[in-house]
ZAMARGU-4260 file (C-alpha; in steps of 0.2 Angstrom, whole numbers, plus 5000, padded with zeros to 4 digits):
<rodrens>
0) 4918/4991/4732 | 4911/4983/4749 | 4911/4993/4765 | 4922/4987/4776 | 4916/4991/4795
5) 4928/4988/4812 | 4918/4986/4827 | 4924/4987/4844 | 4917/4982/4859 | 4913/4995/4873
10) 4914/4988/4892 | 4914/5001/4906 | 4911/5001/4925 | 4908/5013/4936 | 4914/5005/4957
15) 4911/5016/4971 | 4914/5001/4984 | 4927/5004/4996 | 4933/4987/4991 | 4931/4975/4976
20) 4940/4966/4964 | 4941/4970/4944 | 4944/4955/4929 | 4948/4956/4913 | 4932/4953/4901
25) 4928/4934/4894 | 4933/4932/4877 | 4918/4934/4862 | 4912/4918/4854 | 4910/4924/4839
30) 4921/4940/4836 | 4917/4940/4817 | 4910/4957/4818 | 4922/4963/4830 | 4941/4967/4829
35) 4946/4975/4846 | 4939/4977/4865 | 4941/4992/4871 | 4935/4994/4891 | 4936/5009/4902
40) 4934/5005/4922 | 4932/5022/4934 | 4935/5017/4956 | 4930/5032/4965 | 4930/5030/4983
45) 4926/5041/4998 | 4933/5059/4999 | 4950/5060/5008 | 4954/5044/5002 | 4965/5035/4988
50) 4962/5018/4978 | 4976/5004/4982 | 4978/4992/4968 | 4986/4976/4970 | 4990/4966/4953
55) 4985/4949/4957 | 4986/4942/4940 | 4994/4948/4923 | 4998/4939/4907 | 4993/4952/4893
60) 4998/4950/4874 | 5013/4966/4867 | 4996/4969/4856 | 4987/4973/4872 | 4987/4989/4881
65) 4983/4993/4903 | 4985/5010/4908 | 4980/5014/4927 | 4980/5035/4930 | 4974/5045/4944
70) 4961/5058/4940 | 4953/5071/4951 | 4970/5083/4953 | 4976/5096/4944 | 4978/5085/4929
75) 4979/5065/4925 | 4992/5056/4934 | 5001/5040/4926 | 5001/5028/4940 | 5005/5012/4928
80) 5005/5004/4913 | 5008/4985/4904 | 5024/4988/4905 | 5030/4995/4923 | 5017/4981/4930
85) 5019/4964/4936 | 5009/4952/4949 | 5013/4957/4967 | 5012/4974/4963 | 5002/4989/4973
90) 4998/5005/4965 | 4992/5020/4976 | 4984/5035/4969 | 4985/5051/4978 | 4965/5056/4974
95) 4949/5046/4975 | 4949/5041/4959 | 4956/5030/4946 | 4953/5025/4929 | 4958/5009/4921
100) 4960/5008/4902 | 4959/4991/4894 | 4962/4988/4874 | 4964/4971/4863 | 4962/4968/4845
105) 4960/4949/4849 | 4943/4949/4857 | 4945/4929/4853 | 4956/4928/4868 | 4961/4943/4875
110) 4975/4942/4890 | 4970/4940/4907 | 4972/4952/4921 | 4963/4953/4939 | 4965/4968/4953
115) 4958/4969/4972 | 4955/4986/4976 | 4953/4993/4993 | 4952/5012/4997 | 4966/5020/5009
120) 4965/5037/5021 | 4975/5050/5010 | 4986/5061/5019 | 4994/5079/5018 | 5013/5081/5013
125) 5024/5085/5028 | 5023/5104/5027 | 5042/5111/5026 | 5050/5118/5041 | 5053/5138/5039
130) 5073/5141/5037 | 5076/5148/5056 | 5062/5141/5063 | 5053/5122/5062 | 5037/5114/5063
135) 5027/5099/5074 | 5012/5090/5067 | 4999/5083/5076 | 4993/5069/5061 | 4996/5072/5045
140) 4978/5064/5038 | 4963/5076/5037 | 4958/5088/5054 | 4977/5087/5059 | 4987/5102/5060
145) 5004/5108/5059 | 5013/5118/5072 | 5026/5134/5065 | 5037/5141/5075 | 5051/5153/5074
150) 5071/5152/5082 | 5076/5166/5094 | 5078/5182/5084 | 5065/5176/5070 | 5045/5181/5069
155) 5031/5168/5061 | 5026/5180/5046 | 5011/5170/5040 | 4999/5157/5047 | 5005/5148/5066
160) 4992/5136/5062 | 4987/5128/5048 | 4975/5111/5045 | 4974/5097/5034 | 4960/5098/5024
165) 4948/5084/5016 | 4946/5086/4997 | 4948/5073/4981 | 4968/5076/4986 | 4970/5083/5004
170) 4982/5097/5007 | 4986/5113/5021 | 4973/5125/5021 | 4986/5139/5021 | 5006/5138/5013
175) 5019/5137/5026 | 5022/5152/5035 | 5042/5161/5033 | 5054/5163/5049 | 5059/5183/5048
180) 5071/5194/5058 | 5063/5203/5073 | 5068/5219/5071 | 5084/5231/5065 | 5091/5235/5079
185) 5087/5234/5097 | 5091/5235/5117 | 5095/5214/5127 | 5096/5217/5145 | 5102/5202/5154
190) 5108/5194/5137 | 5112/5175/5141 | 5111/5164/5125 | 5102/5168/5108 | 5103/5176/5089
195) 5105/5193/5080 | 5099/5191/5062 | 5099/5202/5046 | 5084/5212/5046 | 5068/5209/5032
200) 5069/5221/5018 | 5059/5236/5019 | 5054/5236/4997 | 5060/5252/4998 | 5076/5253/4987
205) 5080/5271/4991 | 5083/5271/5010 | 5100/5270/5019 | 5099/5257/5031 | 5106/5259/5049
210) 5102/5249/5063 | 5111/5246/5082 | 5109/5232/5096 | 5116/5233/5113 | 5121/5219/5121
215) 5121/5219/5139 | 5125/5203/5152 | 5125/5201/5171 | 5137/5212/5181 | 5152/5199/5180
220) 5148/5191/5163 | 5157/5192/5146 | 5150/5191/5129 | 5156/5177/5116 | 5149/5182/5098
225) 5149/5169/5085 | 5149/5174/5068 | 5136/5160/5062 | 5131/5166/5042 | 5139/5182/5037
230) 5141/5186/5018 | 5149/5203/5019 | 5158/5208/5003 | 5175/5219/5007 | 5176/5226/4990
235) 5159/5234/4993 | 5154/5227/4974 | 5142/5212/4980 | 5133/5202/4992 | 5124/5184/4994
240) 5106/5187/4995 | 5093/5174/5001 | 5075/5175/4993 | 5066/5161/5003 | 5074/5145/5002
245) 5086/5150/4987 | 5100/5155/4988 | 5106/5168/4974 | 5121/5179/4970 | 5117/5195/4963
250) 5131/5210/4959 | 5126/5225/4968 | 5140/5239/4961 | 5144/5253/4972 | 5134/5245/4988
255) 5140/5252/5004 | 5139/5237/5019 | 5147/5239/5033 | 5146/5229/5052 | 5156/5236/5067
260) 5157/5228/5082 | 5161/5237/5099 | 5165/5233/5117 | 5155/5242/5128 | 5139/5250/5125
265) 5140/5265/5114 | 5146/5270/5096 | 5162/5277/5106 | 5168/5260/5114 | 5184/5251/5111
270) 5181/5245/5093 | 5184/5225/5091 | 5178/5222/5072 | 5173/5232/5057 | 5168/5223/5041
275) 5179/5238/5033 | 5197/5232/5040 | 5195/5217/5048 | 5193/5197/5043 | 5179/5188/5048
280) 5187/5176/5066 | 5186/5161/5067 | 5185/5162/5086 | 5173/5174/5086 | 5172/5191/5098
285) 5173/5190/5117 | 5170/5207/5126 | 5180/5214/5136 | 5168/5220/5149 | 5148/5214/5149
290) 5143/5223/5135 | 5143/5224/5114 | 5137/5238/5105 | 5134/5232/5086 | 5130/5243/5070
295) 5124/5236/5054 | 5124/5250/5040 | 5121/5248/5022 | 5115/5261/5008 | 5101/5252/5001
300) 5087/5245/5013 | 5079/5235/4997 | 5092/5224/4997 | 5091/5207/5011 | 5108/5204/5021
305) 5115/5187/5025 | 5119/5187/5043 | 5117/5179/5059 | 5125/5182/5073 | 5128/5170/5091
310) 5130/5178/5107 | 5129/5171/5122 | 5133/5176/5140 | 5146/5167/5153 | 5156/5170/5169
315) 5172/5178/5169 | 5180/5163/5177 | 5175/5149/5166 | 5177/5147/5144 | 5160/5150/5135
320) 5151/5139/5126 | 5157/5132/5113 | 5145/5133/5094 | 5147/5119/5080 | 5136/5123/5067
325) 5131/5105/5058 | 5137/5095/5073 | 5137/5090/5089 | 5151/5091/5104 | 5154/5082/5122
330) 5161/5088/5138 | 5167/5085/5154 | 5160/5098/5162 | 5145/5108/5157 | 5152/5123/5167
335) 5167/5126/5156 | 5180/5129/5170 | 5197/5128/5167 | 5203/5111/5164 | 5186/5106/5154
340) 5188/5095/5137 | 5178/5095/5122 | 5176/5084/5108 | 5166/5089/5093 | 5160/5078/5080
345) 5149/5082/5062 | 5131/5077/5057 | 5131/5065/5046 | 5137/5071/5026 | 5146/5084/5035
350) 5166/5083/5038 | 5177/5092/5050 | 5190/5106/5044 | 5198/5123/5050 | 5200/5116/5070
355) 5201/5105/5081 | 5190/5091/5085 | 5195/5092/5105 | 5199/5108/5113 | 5203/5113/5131
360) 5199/5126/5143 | 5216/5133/5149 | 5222/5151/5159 | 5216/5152/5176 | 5220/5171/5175
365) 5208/5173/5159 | 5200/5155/5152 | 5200/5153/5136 | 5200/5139/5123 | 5216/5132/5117
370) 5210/5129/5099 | 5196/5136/5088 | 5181/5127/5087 | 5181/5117/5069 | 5170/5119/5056
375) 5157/5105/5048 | 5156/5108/5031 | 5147/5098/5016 | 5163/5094/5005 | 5164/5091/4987
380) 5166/5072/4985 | 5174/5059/4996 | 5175/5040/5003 | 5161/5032/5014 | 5163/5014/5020
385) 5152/5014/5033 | 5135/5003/5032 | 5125/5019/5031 | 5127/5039/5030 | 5124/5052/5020
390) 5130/5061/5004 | 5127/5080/5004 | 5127/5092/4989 | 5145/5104/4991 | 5142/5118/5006
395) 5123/5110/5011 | 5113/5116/5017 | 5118/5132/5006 | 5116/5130/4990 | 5131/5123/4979
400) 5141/5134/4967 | 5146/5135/4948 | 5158/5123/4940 | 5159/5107/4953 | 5165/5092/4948
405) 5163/5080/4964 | 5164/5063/4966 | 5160/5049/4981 | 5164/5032/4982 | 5154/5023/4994
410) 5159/5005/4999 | 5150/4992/5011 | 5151/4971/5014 | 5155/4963/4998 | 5140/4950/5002
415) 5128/4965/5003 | 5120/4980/4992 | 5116/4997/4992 | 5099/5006/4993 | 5103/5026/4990
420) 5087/5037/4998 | 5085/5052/4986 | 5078/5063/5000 | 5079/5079/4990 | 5085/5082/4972
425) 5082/5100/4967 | 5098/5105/4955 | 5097/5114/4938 | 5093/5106/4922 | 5111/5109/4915
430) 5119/5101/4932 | 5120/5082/4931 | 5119/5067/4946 | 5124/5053/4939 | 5125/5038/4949
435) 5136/5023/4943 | 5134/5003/4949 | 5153/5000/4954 | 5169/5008/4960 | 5174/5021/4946
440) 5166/5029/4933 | 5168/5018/4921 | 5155/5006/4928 | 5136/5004/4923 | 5125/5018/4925
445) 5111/5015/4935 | 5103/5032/4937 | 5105/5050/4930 | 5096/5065/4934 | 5092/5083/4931
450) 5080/5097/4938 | 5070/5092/4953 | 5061/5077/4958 | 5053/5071/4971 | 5060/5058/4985
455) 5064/5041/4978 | 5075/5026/4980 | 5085/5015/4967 | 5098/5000/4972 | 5113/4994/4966
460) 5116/4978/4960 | 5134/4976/4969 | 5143/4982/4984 | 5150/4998/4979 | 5143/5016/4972
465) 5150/5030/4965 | 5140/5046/4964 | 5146/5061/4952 | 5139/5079/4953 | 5143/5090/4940
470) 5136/5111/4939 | 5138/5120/4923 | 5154/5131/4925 | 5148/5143/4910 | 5128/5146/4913
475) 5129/5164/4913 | 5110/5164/4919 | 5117/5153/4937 | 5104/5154/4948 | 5109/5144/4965
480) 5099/5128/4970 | 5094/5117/4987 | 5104/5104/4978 | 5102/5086/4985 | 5102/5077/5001
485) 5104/5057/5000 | 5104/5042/5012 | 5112/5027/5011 | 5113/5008/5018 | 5118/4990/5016
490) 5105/4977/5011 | 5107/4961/5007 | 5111/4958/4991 | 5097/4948/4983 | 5080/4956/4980
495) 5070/4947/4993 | 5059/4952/5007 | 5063/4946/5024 | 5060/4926/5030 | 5043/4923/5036
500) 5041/4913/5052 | 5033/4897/5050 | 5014/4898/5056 | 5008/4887/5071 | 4996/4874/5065
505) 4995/4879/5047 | 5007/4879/5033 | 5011/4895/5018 | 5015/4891/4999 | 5025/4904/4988
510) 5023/4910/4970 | 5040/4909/4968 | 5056/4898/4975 | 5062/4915/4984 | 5053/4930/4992
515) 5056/4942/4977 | 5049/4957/4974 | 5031/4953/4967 | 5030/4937/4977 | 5013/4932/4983
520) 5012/4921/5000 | 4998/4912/5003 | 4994/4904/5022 | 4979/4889/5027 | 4975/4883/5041
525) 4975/4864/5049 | 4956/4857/5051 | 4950/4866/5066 | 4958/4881/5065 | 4954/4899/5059
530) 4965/4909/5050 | 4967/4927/5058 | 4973/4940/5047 | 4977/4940/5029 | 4976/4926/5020
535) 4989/4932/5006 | 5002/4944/5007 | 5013/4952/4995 | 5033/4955/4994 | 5032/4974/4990
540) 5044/4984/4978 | 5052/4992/4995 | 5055/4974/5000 | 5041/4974/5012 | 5026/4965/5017
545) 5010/4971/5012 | 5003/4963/5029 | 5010/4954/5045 | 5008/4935/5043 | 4993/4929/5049
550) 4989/4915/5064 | 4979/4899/5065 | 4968/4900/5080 | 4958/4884/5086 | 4939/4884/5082
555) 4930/4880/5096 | 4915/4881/5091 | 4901/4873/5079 | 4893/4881/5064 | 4876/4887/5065
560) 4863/4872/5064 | 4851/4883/5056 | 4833/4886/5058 | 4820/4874/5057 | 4807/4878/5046
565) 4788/4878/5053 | 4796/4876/5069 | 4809/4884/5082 | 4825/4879/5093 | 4830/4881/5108
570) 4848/4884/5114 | 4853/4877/5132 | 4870/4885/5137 | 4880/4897/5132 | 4867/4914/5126
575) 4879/4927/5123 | 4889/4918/5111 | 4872/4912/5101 | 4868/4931/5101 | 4885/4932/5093
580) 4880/4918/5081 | 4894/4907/5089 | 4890/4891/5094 | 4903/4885/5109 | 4908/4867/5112
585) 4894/4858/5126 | 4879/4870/5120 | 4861/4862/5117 | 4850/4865/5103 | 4834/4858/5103
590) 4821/4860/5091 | 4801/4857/5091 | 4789/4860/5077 | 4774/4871/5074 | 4755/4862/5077
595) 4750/4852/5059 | 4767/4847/5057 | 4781/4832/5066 | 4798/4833/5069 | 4809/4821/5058
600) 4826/4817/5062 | 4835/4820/5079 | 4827/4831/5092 | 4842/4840/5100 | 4860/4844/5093
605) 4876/4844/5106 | 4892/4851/5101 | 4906/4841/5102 | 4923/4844/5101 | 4937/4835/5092
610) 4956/4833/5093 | 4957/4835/5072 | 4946/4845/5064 | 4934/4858/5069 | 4919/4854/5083
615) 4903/4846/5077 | 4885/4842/5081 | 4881/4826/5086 | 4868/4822/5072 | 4861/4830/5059
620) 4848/4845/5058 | 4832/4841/5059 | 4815/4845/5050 | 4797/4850/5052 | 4786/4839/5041
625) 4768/4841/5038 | 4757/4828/5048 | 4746/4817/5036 | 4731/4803/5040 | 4742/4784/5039
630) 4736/4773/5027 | 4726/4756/5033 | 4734/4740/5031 | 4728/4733/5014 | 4724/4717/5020
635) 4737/4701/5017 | 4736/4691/5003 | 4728/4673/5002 | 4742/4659/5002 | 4754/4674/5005
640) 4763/4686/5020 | 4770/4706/5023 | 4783/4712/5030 | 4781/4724/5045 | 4765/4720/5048
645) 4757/4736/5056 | 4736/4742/5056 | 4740/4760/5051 | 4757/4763/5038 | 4764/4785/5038
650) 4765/4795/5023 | 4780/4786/5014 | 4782/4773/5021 | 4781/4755/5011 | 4774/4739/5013
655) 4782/4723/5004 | 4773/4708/4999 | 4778/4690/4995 | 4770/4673/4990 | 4771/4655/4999
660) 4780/4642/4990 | 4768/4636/4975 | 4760/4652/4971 | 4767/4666/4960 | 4764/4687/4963
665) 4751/4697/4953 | 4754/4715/4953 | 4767/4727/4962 | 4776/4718/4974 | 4780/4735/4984
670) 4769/4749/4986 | 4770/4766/4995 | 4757/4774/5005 | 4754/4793/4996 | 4752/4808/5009
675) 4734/4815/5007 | 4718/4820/5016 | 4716/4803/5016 | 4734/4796/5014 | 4731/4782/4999
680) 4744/4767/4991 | 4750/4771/4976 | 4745/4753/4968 | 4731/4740/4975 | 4739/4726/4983
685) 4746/4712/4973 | 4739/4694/4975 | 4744/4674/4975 | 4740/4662/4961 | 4743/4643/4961
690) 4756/4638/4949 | 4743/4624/4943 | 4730/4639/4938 | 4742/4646/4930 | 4745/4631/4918
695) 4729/4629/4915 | 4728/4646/4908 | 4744/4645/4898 | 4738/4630/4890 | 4721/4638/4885
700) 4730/4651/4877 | 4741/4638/4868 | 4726/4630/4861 | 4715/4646/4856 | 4732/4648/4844
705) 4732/4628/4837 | 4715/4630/4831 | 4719/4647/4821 | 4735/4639/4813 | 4727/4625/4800
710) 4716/4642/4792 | 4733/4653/4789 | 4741/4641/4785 | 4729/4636/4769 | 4727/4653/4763
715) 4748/4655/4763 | 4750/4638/4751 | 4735/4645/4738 | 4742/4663/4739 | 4759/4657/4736
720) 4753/4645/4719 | 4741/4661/4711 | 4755/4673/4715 | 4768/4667/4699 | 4752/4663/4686
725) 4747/4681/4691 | 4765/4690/4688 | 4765/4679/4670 | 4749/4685/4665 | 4755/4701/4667
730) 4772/4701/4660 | 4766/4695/4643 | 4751/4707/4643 | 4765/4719/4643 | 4774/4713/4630
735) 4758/4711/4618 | 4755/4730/4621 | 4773/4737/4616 | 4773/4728/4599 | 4753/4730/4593
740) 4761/4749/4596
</rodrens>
């Protein structure tokens, strides 16, 4: 049986510029021997720096695959494919290298494709901000830094500091740092505003822990003491713990946790609070004097405590400050004396609950507040009609809790549509988000996600959006999550980037009728005028602008007239933009040539403007041609003229000759003197001849024929009589030979 062999064609590259553009390989002539191309194409740029891909032309076969992936991290990175790839389209990697993978088994006529290629300064992610604490950053690109820092009554336990470093993917040359409690325990003189946190566990499970604070104002101060986070169980069988950013719920049987607050400042003072007997208020504690002795105590140091505790110090004569956690408030006077209003109001996601949203300093005797400051809580589910907020998992920025079920219904312009910003999205993979394009939840579902991801948009199609968030009710490994954090707003409804302005003295054409996503704008210019800018910009899938649109600026200047060669130029005017290779309008050029050679053409170039078109020179440039010996005058003909009559002729120049009336040319009626050391005509001069010579000579020749004539013509008449009697003889010679046979 014969060997059947398939052969593929290998094309690779290797492309370090930091700019370039990639094609699609030409098609084989005579693919006979070859059933598939198969090309591999590696971009690898500066350190520091990613590869931007722009799809400028796509039209592949569905037997043709494209895969575009990032390599370099910790492993390969699917950046795109045939499928989720269409003109218009950038691609960014997030290391220095790509690798593009092209395959066809029609190496006839594979598809087409084309991509520019330009490299981009990578940057480090925005480091997270410590829970109690935040953080500044001075750049986020390689050599920047980012700045820790802790709230009042936290410590930085890690690095203060850390810097972006260069590498094939940048990142922080140290995690981000954790915002601690300063100590358990402790002595504020002159207390005026700050926090009282849960202190770090020890590690050591077998210790009792017991720690104290005094409290002490000015003379003539009170204490306010807002209850900010507490999680202390009554039943003594459990607490909330938080390990770093997670939130978890672990049963501790048996624990003994106890808080006590007093007014005054020691263990024997008027008791206000204790954990024991009392609810936690919603007001708060104000001391009855300047002081407040708290005692924390637990029987098991290993295990952290959630607390955080407000105090802060004011003037018997006026209300204290008022705390909303997850919002913001007004006044009318920042003193707080009696009479003074203030109106609360939440961050958006958050609604207002338990209070009121204005309250009043009253009592001149003892000011207080009328009403308890609300609470801003991150509810389950609800109605937004607003063009933008935001949608909050249940109880952000704690963690949600088993068994929701919540709903929102977001509602904007009927002419527009909605772009939801998934910020964060960090829930278990048996809790659901489920995002549905219309009112209810029967509509289409557009989106539906588990686990974490990391921030991404989507966009509805209509003016309305319902989110559902379920948790699994029965997971009896529940482990509490971030959960999610999602922004909102109206856009207009169809998928267009924004209306470009029309360019001054130029004019843009569109690949398609709209701006959609994908469409590529290109821009000219009038003659005369520069573009400034890019010439072609993209409508990206964010519905942006790859580039600002360009200009036309009026050229006011004349392109280089180049050198002359074997000779030089002079420019008269205008030096240092010559120096820049800018020619301005009015600038002389003149030109001169080197000894053994002469200038042809014009000796000096002006530039001249125009009202259309760009400026030009006022003739052409000239050139530097060798110098040869002129060729003599060959001397007129007899009974005949030139034209241009000169002693001496140049290398190329011609000479023409003609004939008075009676007398006919003989030879080359134009010849051309030849440049040479001597210069020489190509051809001898012609001459004139009498028309009566020249009958002469024609009848001469007629007669020299005649007398030829008589002695051809006998020898034709006898060949033609011997020709027959000779075939005859022949003939029946043959047939006397076959019969004697």
């Amino acid at each position: 049986t014969p060997l059947s062999l398939s052969l593929s064609v290998m094309c690779s590259a290797d492309l370090s510029d930091i700019e370039g553009v990639l094609e699609s390989p030409e098609a084989l002539s005579s693919s006979g021997l070859y059933h598939s191309l198969d090309c591999t194409y590696t971009i690898t740029v500066y350190t520091g720096y990613g590869v931007e891909i722009q799809v400028r032309k796509l039209n592949l076969s569905k037997d043709e695959s494209l895969t575009i992936v990032a390599l370099g991290g910790a492993g390969q990175e699917l950046l795109a494919n045939e499928t989720l790839m269409s003109e218009g389209q950038v691609i960014r990697s997030s290391t220095n290298q790509v690798r593009i993978h092209y395959q066809s088994f029609q190496p006839a006529s594979p598809g087409v494709f084309s991509f520019h290629y330009q490299a981009f300064l990578l940057s480090c992610s925005f480091p997270l901000s410590p829970a109690g604490g935040g953080v500044s950053v001075t750049d986020l690109h390689p050599g920047g830094s980012a700045h820790f820092h802790c709230d009042p009554g936290y410590e930085v336990r890690g690095h203060e500091v850390v810097t972006c470093l260069n590498s094939t993917r940048p990142h922080w040359s140290a995690s981000e740092p954790q915002c601690v409690a300063v100590a358990c325990g402790g002595w504020i003189r002159n207390a005026t505003l700050g926090r009282i946190l849960s202190p770090t566990p020890s590690g050591n499970h077998s210790n009792n822990l017991s720690c104290h604070w005094l409290l002490e104002a000015r003379e003539g101060h009170r204490l306010h003491l807002h209850f900010e986070r507490v999680a202390l169980d009554e039943d003594n069988d459990s607490v909330n713990v938080l390990e770093g950013p997670v939130s978890v719920s672990v049963l501790t049987p048996f624990l003994f946790l106890r808080l006590i607050v007093r007014s005054g400042n020691n263990s024997q003072a008027l008791l206000q609070f204790d954990s024991d007997i009392d609810d936690i208020p919603e007001r708060g504690i104000v001391s009855e004097g300047s002081s407040l002795f708290l005692e924390l105590q637990s029987e098991n140091s290993g295990i952290p405590l959630l607390l955080a505790l407000r105090y802060e110090a004011f003037d018997a004569e006026h209300c204290y400050e008022p705390f909303l956690l997850h919002g913001n408030f007004s006044t009318t006077d920042l003193s707080y004396q009696v009479g003074t209003r203030v109106t609360f109001s939440c961050s958006p996601g958050f609604l207002m609950e338990q209070g009121s949203g204005v309250i009043e300093c009253i009592d001149p005797s003892e000011p207080r507040w009328n009403e308890s400051e609300p609470v801003c809580k991150a509810l389950c589910g609800g109605e937004l009609s607003e063009p933008s907020g935001t949608v909050l998992s249940p109880d952000w920025p704690q963690s949600y809790s088993k068994g929701q079920d919540c709903v929102w219904q977001i509602h904007v312009s009927e002419d527009k549509r909605i772009e939801l910003d998934i910020q964060i999205l960090n829930i278990r993979r048996s809790d659901i988000l489920t995002l549905y394009d219309g009112h209810d939840l029967t509509a289409h579902v557009f989106g539906q996600y588990l686990g974490s991801r990391e921030r991404f948009r989507v966009y509805s199609v209509g003016s309305e959006v319902t989110i559902q968030f379920q948790s699994d009710a029965d997971d009896s490994s529940f482990i509490l999550s971030q959960g999610f954090l999602i922004h909102y707003r109206e856009l207009e409804r169809n998928d267009t980037c924004a209306a470009l302005p029309p360019v001054s003295s130029g004019w843009s054409s569109s690949s398609h009728p709209s701006l959609v996503r994908g469409s590529v704008v290109t821009y000219e210019c009038q003659p005369g005028y520069d573009i400034v800018g890019s010439d072609i910009i993209t409508c990206q899938w964010d519905l942006s602008w790859s580039n600002a649109p360009p200009t036309c600026r009026k050229v006011q200047y004349c392109s280089d007239p180049g050198e002359v060669v074997n000779g030089a130029r002079t420019v008269l005017g205008g030096a240092r933009q010559v120096a820049e290779a800018l020619f301005p309008v009015g600038v002389v050029v003149r030109f001169s040539c080197s000894e053994g050679y002469q200038l042809e053409g014009a000796p000096s170039l002006t530039c001249h403007s125009r009202d259309t078109g760009t400026p030009k020179w006022s003739d052409r440039s000239p050139k530097c041609v060798l110098k040869y010996e002129p060729c003599p005058n060959p001397g007129i003909p007899e009974n005949g003229y030139q034209t241009l009559y000169k002693h001496r002729y140049q290398a190329g120049e011609t000479l023409r000759f003609f004939c008075y009336e009676g007398y006919e040319l003989i030879g080359e009626v134009t010849i051309t003197c030849i440049p040479g050391h001597p210069s020489q005509w190509n051809s001898p001069p012609p001459f004139c001849k009498a028309y009566e010579e020249l009958l002469e000579d024609h009848k001469l020749e007629v007669s020299r024929a005649t007398d030829r004539s008589p002695q051809m013509k006998g020898g034709n008449i006898a060949l033609a009589i011997f020709m027959p009697i000779i075939l005859v003889i022949f003939l029946i010679g043959g047939i006397y030979l076959y019969y004697t046979k």
